[in-house]
C-alpha positions in Angstrom: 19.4 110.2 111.2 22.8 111.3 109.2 25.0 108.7 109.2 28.7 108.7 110.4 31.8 109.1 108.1 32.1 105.1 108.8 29.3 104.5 107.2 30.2 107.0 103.8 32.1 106.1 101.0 35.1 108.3 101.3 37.6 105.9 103.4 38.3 107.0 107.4 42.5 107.6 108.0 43.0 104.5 109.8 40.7 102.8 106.3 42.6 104.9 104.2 45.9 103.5 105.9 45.2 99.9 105.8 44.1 100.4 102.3 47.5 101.7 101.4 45.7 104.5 100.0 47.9 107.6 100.1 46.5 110.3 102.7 48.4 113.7 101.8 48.0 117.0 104.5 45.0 118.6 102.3 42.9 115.3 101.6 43.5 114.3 105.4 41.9 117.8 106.3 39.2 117.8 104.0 38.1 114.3 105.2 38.6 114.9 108.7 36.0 118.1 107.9 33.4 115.8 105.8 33.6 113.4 109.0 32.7 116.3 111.3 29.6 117.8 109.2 28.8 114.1 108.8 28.2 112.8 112.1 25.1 112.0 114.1 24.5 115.2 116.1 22.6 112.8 119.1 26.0 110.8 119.3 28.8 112.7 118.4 32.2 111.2 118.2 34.4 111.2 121.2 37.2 113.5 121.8 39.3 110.7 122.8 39.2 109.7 118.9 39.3 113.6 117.8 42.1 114.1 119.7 43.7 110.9 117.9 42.7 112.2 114.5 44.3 116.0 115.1 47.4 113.5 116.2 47.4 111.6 113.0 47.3 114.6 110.7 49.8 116.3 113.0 51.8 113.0 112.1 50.8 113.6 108.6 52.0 116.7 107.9 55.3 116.5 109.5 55.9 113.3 107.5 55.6 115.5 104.5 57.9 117.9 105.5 60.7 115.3 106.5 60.0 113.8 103.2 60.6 117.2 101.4 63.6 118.4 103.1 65.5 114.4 102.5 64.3 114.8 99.2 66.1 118.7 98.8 69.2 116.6 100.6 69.0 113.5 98.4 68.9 116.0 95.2 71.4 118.3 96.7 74.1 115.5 97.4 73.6 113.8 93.7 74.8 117.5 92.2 78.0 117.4 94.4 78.6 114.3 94.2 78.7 114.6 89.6 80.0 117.7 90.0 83.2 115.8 92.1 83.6 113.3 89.9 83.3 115.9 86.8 86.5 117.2 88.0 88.6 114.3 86.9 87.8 114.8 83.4 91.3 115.7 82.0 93.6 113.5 84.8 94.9 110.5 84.0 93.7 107.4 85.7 95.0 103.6 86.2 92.1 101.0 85.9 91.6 97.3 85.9 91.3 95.8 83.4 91.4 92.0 82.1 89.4 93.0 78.4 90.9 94.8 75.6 89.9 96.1 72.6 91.3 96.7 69.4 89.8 98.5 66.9 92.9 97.3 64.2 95.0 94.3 63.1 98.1 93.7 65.5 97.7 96.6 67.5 100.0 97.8 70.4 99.2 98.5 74.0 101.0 99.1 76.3 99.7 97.3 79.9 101.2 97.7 83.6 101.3 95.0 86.2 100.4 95.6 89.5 101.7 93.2 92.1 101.7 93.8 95.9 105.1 91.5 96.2 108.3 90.8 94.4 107.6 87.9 91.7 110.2 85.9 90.7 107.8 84.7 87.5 105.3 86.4 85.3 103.1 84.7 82.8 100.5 86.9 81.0 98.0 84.9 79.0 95.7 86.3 75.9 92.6 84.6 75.2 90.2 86.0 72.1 86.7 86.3 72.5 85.8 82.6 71.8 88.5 81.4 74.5 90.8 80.0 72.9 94.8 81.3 74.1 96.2 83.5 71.4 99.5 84.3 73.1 101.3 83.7 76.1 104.2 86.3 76.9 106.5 85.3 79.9 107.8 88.6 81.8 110.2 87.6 84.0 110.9 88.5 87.8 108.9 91.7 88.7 109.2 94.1 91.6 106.4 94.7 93.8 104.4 97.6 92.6 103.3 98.5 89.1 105.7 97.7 86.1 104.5 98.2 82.2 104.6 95.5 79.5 104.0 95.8 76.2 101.0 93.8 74.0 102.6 94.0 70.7 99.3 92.7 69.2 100.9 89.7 67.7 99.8 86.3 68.3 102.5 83.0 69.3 103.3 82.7 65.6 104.2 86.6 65.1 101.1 87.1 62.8 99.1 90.2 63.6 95.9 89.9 65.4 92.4 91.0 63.9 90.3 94.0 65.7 88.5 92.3 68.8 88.4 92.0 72.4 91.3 89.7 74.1 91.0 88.9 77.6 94.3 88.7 80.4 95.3 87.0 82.8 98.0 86.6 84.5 99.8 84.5 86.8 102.6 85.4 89.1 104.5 83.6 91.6 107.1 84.4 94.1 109.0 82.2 97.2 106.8 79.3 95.4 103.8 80.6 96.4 100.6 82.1 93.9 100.9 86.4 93.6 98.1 88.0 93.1 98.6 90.0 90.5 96.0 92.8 88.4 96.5 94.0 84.8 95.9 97.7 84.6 95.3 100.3 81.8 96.0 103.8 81.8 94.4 106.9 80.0 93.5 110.1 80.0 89.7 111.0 81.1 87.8 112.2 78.2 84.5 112.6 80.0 81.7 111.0 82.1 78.5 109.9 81.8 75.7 109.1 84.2 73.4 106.1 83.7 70.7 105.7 86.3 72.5 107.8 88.3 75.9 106.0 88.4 78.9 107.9 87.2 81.0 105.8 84.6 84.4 107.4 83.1 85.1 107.9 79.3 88.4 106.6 79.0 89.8 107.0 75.6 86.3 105.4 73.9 85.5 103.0 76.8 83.5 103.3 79.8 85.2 102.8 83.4 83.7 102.4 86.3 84.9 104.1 89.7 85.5 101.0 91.7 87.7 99.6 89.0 89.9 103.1 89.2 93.4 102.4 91.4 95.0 105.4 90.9 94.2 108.8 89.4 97.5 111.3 88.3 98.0 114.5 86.5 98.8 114.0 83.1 102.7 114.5 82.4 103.4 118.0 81.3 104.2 117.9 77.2 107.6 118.8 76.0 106.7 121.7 74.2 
């Protein structure tokens, strides 16, 4: 007596499934074939459970297909969706941003403010890289909106400041109640680069990401 597919060493679908074996459309055929040839002629299989495995590779295949075409959409929306944010290389952005870097002793920056009320005070603290406050420049009453300051790149003694990253913060105030407040930079969009598939801009040497972006302009036309 030939035995059954069941009883051969080449897993049955449902096996195959429970396995978590993976069952493509042309191994599914070929092993719904072998199970046919295979099987006892004095006690075939039932076409209840033929008729179930023709479902399964009918469930099989179309699977496949669904898989393919989200894959073609998956791919498809990735390009568009690089080639959109290629399109800001060039405009200027407005980013948040509580780090600086320098890259020489007392540089300048110029910083904006953004503040979603009046502010009747200001404070913007610098801290350097081990903590500890560097300087501590008090702006004034604000107007709601964005308002530049300057970072002369001194620290509360007028000496210059060595190359290094300086953290903000600020702290703003207005009726006698807490403002908050976000310190933003602005530059021009050099390039972007992709990093497991999520954009980052180049912003004048230093990678922004797209949430941190708040505003994104033209540059202003040079005089010449």
């Amino acid at each position: 007596m030939v035995s059954s597919i069941a009883g051969a060493s080449s897993p049955t679908p449902s096996q195959a499934k429970e396995t978590g074996q993976e069952l493509g459309r042309d191994s599914f055929l070929r092993l719904l074939l072998t199970q046919l040839q295979s099987q006892d002629p004095t006690s075939p299989q039932s076409s209840e459970a033929f008729v179930a495995q023709l479902a399964q590779f009918t469930t099989v295949e179309l699977m496949e297909r669904q898989s393919g075409h989200l894959e073609a959409l998956l791919v498809a929306e990735a390009a568009g969706n690089q080639l959109q944010v290629a399109s800001l290389v060039g405009k200027d952005v407005s980013f948040a941003a509580d780090v600086i870097t320098t890259t020489s002793a007392g540089e300048q920056r110029e910083l904006h403010i953004d503040l979603p009320a009046p502010a009747e005070s200001v404070i913007v603290t610098v801290k350097d890289d081990q903590g500890q406050v560097v300087r501590t420049m008090t702006l004034g009453p604000r107007s709601a909106g964005q308002s530049a300051f300057s970072f002369d790149g001194m620290n509360n003694n007028g000496e210059p400041l060595p190359p290094g990253d300086y953290h903000f913060s600020v702290v703003a105030t207005g009726s006698g109640k807490p403002i908050d407040a976000t310190i933003l930079q602005r530059g021009a969009v050099d390039g972007v680069s992709f990093i497991d598939g999520i954009a980052q801009l180049l912003v004048e040497g230093r990678k922004v990401g797209l949430p941190d972006v708040i505003e994104i302009s033209r540059p202003a036309p040079s005089d010449g």
